[in-house]
MIVEX-175776 format. One record per residue (C-alpha): residue number from 1; x, y negated, z. Coordinates in steps of 0.001 Angstrom, whole numbers. Each point is the difference from the previous one (the first is absolute). Layout:
<lumkols>
  pos        u        v        w
  NUM        X        Y        Z
...
</lumkols>
This chain:
<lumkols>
  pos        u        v        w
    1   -16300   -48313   -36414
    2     3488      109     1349
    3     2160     3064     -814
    4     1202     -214     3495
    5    -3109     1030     1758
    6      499     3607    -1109
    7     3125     1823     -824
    8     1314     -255    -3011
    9     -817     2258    -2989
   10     2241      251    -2327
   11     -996      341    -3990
   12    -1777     2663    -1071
   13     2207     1632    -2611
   14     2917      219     2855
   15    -2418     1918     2650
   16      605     3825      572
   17    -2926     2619     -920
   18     -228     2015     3008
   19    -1941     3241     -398
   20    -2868      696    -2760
   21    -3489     -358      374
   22    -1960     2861      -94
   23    -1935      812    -3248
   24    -3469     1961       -7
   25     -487     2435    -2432
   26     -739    -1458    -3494
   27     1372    -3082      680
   28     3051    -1677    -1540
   29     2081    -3244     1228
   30     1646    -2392    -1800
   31     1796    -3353       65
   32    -1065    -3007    -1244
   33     2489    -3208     -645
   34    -2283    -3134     -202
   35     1143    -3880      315
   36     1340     -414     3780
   37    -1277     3523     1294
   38      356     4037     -702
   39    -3425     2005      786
   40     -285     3527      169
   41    -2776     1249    -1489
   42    -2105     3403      678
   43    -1770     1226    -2970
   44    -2153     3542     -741
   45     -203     1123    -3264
   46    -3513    -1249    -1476
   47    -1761     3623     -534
   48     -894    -1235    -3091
   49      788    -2727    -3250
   50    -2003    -3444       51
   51     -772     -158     4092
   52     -373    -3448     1175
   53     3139    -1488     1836
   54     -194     -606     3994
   55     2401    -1244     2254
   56       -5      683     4082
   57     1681    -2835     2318
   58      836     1028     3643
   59     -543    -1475     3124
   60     2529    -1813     2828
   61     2494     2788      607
   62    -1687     2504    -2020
   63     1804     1356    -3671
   64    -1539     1280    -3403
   65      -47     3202     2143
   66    -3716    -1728     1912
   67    -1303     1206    -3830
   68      656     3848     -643
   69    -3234     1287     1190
   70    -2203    -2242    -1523
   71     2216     -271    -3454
   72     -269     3785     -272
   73    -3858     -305      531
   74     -292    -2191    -2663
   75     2627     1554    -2513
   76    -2638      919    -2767
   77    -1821    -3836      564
   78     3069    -1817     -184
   79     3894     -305     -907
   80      858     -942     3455
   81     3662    -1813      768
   82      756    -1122     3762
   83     2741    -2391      684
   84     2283     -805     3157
   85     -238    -3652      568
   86     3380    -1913       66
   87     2064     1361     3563
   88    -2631     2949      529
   89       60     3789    -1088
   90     3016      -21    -2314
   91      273    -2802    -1323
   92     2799    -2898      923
   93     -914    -3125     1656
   94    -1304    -2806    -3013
   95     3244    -2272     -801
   96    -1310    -2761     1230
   97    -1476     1220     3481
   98    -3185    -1319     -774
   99    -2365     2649     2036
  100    -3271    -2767     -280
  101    -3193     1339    -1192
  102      690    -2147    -2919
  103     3652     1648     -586
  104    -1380     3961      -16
  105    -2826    -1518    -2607
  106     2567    -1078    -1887
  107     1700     3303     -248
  108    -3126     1875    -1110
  109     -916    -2458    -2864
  110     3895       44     -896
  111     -211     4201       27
  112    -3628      137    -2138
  113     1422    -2727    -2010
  114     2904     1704     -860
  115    -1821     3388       81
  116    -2622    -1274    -2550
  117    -2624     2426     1737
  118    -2397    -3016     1101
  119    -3080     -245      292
  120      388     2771     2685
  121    -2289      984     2505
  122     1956    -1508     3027
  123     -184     1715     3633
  124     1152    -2096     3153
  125      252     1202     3886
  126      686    -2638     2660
  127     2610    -1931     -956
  128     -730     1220    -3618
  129    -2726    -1225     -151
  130      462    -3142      545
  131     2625      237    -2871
  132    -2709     1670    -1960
  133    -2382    -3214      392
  134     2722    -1908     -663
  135      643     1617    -3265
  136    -3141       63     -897
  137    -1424    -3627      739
  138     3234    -1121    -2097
  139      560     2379    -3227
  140    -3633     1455     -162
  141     1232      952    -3373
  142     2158     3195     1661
  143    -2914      796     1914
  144    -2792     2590     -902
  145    -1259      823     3374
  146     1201     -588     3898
  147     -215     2003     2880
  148      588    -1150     3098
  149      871     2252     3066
  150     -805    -1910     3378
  151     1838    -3110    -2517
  152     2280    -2463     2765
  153    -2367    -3089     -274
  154      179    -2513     2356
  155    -1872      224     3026
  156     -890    -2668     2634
  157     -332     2891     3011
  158     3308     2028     -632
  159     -526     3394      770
  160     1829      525     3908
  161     1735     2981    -1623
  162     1764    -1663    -2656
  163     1693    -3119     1821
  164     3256     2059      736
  165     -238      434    -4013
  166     -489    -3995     -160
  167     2911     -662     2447
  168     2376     1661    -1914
  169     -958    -2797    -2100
  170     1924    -2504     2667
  171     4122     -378     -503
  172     1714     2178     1804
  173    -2481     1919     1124
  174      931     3108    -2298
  175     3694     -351     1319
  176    -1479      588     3397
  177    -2226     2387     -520
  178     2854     2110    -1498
  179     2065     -151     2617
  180    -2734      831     3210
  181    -1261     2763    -2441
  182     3522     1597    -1170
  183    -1027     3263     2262
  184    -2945      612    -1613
  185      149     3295    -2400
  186    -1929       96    -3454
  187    -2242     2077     1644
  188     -842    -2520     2149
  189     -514    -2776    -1799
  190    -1761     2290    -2628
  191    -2523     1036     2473
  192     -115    -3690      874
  193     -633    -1174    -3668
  194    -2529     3108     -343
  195    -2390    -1051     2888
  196      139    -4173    -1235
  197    -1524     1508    -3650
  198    -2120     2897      -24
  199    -3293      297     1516
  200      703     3561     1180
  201     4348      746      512
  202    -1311     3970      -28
  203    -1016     -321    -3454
  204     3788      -18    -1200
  205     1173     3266     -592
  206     3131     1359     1580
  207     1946        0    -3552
  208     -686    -3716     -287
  209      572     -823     3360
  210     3756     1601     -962
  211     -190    -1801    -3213
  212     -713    -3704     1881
  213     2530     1111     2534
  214     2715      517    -2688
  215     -656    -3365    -1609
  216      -59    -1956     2603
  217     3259     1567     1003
  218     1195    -1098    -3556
  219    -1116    -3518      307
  220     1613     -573     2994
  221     3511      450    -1413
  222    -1048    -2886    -2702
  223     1923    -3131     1365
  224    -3011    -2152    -1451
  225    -2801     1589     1743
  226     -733    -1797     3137
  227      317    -3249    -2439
  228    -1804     1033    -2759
  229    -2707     1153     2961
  230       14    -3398     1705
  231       45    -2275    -3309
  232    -2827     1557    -1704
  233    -1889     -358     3970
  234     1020    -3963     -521
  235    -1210      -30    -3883
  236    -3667     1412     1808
  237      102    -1894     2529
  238      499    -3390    -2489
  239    -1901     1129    -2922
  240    -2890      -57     3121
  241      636    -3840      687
  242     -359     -850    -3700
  243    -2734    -2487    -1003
  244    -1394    -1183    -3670
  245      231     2303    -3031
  246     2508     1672     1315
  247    -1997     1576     3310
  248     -555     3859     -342
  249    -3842     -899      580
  250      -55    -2476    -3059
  251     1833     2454    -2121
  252    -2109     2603      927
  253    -2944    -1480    -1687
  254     1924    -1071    -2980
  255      348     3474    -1183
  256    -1196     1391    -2935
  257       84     3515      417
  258    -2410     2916     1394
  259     1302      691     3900
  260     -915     2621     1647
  261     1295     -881     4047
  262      -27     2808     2951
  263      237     -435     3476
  264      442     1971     2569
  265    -1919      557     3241
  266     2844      360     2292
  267     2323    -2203    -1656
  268     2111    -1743     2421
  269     2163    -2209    -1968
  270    -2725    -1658    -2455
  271    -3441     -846     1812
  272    -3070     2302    -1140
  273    -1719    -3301      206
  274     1851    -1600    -2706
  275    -1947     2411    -2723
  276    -2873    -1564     -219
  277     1590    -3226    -1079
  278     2360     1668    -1887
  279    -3047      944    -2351
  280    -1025    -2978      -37
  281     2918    -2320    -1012
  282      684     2629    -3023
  283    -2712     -952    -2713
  284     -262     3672    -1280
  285      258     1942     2677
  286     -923     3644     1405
  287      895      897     3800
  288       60     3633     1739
  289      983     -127     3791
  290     1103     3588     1659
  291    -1057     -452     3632
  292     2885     2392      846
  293     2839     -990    -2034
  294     2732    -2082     1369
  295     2556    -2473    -1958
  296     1301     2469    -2971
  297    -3564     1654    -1008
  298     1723      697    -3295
  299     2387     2729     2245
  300    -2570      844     2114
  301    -3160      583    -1885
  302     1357       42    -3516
  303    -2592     2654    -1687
  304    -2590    -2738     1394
  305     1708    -3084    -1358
  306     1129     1780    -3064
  307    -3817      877     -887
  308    -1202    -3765      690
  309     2918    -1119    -2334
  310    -1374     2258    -2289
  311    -3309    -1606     -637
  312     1827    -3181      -40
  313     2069      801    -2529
  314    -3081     2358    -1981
  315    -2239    -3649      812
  316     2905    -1929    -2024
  317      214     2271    -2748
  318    -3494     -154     -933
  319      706    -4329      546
  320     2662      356    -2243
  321    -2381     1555    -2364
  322    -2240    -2533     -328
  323     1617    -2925     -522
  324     2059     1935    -2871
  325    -3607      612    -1193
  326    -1039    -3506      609
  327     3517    -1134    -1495
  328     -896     2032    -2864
  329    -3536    -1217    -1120
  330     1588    -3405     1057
  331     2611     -174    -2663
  332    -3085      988    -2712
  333    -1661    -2776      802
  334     3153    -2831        6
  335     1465    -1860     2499
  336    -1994     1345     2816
  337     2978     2208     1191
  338     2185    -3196      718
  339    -2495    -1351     1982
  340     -170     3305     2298
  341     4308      201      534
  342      -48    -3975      766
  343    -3022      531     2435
  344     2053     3591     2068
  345     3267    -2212     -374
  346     -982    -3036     1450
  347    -1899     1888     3272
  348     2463     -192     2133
</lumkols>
């Protein structure tokens, strides 16, 4: 990819920080140096010692801020931590301006490397969640559970709604859409972004309309956004036209891990019609469609997705359970237990 097909970004420890991000109540940000990228990372206090770790992964233009609802709704299941992906929410572009599906995995198994809170229960929208699979397929060992939130997996019939979100995916294209749109007010393009992902644009409340309005305002100032915007479109867009082993659809059934995958009704970026084999490419999977929910269900409906993620994670636990159980009357009886960790690490 040629550094002249959008403008140039310079490195990330030389680019301003213009404005904060806005931080719910309860929650804490912090910054996180890892090899060749900086991530910010959202985090609630766990409401209580010896929770199980989870991490949230945003979508295409979206920031650990797509998670507050839902992490709040799950503060006494969980010890929830959302990160911005390299060039989105507040964190710098990666150093090496790799924005590929592969590149943002990369920075999530660096960060719960690093972090040493894996296995996590992992949580992917859109874009995410084709990081999450990613993840997951490759290091099932950081992976507890996956949920998937209308997951970016490629589609033959692209929905007609999201090819201006696949063109930005074509050099130059960002440039240009900068310049015919530099009239545009946040409120605008808010209202814009608003309609493209939720089933119903009256179900946002006039405080978080404000809230979106003020952070898109803030992103706007970043001199990487349009690039970071249009290079994670082209990492999509190329992780769709990827064949062999390393196909989202072949990695999908190579993991391990309990996945619980929602789709929404009205989503117009990720066809409704892709559930169905979404549940069936992941070997151990459960699937609840809301026939009214758009693209971020998580923001839209998150009491509903919080309870279904819920008995996912209650379902795991009592998994968990028995194989300690089985582990347990295993090592009694010899070299049974072996047998059981080669057979889980050789499934994928």
């Amino acid at each position: 990819m040629s550094s002249t097909e959008l403008p140039f970004v310079p490195p990330a420890n030389v680019l301003p920080k213009v404005g904060t991000v806005r931080v719910a109540e309860g929650e804490h940000l912090r910054s996180v140096e890892l090899p060749g990228a900086t991530l910010t990372v959202r985090s609630r206090p766990p409401a209580r010692e010896g929770l199980p770790p989870a991490l949230y992964v945003h979508g295409l233009g979206g920031s650990s801020q797509n998670w507050s609802a839902l992490m709040a709704l799950l503060d006494g299941f969980v010890d929830g931590e959302a990160i911005d992906l390299p060039g989105f929410g507040d964190s710098p572009p990666p150093d090496d301006g790799d924005y590929s599906v592969t590149g943002h995995a990369r920075a999530v198994i660096r960060y719960l490397d690093a972090s040493g809170r894996g296995p996590v229960h992992l949580f992917g929208n859109s874009l995410g969640g084709a990081v999450a699979t990613r993840v997951a397929a490759v290091r099932p060992d950081v992976v507890r559970t996956l949920t998937l939130v209308s997951p970016a997996l490629p589609e033959i019939r692209v929905q007609r709604a999201a090819v201006p979100t696949g063109l930005l995916a074509v050099p130059g294209v960002a440039l240009l859409f900068t310049r015919l749109t530099r009239e545009w007010t946040a409120e605008q393009r808010v209202r814009g972004v608003m309609a493209l992902c939720y089933g119903d644009p009256g179900r946002v409340t006039p405080e978080g309309f404000r809230n979106a309005v003020q952070e898109m305002e803030r992103r706007l100032r970043l001199p990487y956004f349009w690039d970071a915007m249009a290079r994670s479109a082209r990492g999509i867009v190329n992780a769709y036209t990827l064949g062999g082993q390393q196909g989202l659809w072949r990695q999908a059934e190579r993991v391990l891990a309990p996945t619980l995958l929602v789709y929404g009704g009205r989503d117009q970026l990720v066809g409704f019609r892709m559930a169905q084999k979404a549940a069936r490419a992941f070997r151990d999977s459960r699937l609840v469609t809301l026939p009214d929910a758009g693209h971020v269900a998580m923001m839209e409906y998150p009491e509903t997705v919080a309870m279904v993620i819920r008995e996912l994670l209650e379902e795991a636990g009592e998994l968990g359970a028995r194989r300690a159980r089985r582990a347990g009357r295993a090592d009694a009886g010899g070299d049974a237990v072996d047998r059981e960790g080669t057979d889980e690490s050789m499934g994928g």
